[in-house]
N, C-alpha and C positions, 0 to 999 in steps of 0.2 A: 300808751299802747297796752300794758297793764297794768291791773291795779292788785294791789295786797292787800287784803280782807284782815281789819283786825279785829282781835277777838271781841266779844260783846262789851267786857268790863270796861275795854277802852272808847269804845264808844258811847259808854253811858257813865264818862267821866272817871271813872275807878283808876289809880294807879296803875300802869302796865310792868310786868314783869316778868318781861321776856324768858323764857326757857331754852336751854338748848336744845329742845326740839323747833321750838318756834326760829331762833335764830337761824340754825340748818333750814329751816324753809324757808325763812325770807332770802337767804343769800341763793339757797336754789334758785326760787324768782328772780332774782336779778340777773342769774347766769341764763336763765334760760329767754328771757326777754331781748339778752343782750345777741346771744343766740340767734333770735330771730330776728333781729336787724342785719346780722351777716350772712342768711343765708339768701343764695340766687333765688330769685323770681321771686312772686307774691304769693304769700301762705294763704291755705284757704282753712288750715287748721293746724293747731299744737297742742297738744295733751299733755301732761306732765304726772304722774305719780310718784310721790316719796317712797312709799311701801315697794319695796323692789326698784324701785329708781329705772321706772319706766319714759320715755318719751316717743311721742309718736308724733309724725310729721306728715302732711300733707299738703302740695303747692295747689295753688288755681291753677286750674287748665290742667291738671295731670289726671291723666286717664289709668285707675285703680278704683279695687270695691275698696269701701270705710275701712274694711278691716287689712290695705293694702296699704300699711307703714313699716318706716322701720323702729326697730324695737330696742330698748337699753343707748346708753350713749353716743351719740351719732359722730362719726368722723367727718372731718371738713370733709362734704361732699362739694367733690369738683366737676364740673360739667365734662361732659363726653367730650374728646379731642373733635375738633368739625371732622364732620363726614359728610362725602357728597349727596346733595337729598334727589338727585335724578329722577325716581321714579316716583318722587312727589311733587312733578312739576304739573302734571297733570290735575287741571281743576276738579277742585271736590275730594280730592285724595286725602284721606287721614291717617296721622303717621300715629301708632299707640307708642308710647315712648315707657321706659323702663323708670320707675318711681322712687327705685333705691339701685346701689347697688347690691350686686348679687348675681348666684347661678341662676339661668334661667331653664327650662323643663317643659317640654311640648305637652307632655303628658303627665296624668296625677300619678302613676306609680311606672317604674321598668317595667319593659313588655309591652301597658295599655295604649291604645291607639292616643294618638295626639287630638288634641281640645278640637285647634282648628287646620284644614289644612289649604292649600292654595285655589282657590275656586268656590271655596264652602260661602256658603251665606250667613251671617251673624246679627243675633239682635244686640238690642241695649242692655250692657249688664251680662253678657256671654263670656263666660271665662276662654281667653285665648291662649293661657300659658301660667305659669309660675314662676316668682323668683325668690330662688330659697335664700335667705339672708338671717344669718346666725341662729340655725339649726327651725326657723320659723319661715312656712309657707305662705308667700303673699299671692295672693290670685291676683293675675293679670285681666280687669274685665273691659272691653270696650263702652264708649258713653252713648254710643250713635249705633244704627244698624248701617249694615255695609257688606260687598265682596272682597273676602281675602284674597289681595293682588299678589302678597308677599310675604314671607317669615325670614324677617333680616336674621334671625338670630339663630346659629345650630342647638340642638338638643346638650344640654349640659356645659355650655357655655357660659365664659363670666360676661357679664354686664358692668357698663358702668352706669351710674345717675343720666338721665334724658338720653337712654340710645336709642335708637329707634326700634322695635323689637318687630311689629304687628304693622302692614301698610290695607289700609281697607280701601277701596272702591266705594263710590256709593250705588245703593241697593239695585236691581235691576239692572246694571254695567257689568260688563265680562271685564275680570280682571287681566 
């Protein structure tokens, strides 16, 4: 699933002599591979930096910009408790689902109007809300164009991992 890059000398034969910085890396890679066999659903990406002991995580199918991970050590994220999907019974209907946990935010600052509101029309790539998770801003963007049917979630509410947050309509349909 991954692989560990070693340094040149070892592959052009040379005794290897590990360091402990090199060792702290390879056992990060192992934790973080191992990582990503326990987490739900299928990744569609994993970042990892030493320098500051970053990781970033993104699943297939989850609707966030690149720059909507979460950031430093991640906690077992556990899926949202079921909640009833009623008003995604309707065909075509797209649920934007919450990609970390975190607070969620209509709008970029107190006071400013909300991104999106119930009837607005949305492109691909439209930021629909924010979720602040450990003091860092993740925009919530939709993948698809659509009418906003719904906003499950109140202003300054917590989230958990996959809740529904954003329900779109497709384009042309009264939500």
């Amino acid at each position: 699933m991954a692989s560990v890059d070693l340094p040149r000398a070892a592959r052009n034969g040379a005794p290897l002599v590990a360091t402990e910085q090199e060792d702290t890396t390879r056992s990060l890679g192992r934790e973080v591979v191992e990582l990503a066999r326990t987490l739900p659903g299928d990744l569609r990406r994993l970042t990892v930096r030493n320098g500051a002991c970053e990781v970033e995580v993104e699943w297939a199918g989850a609707v966030a910009a690149p720059a909507a991970t979460a950031t430093a050590a991640p906690a077992a994220a556990a899926p949202a408790a079921e909640e009833p999907e009623a008003a995604e019974a309707a065909p075509g209907t797209v649920t934007v689902r919450a990609p970390l946990v975190g607070t969620f935010y209509e709008s970029p600052s107190p006071g400013a109007d909300p991104f999106v509101r119930v009837g607005d029309e949305v492109e691909a790539g439209q930021t629909l809300g924010i979720v602040e998770a450990m003091k860092l801003m993740n925009p919530i963007v939709c993948d698809a164009p659509g009418v906003v049917a719904e906003v499950c979630v109140g202003n300054g509410e917590s989230v958990e991992y996959d809740q529904p947050l954003v329900r779109l309509t497709p384009p042309g349909r009264l939500a």
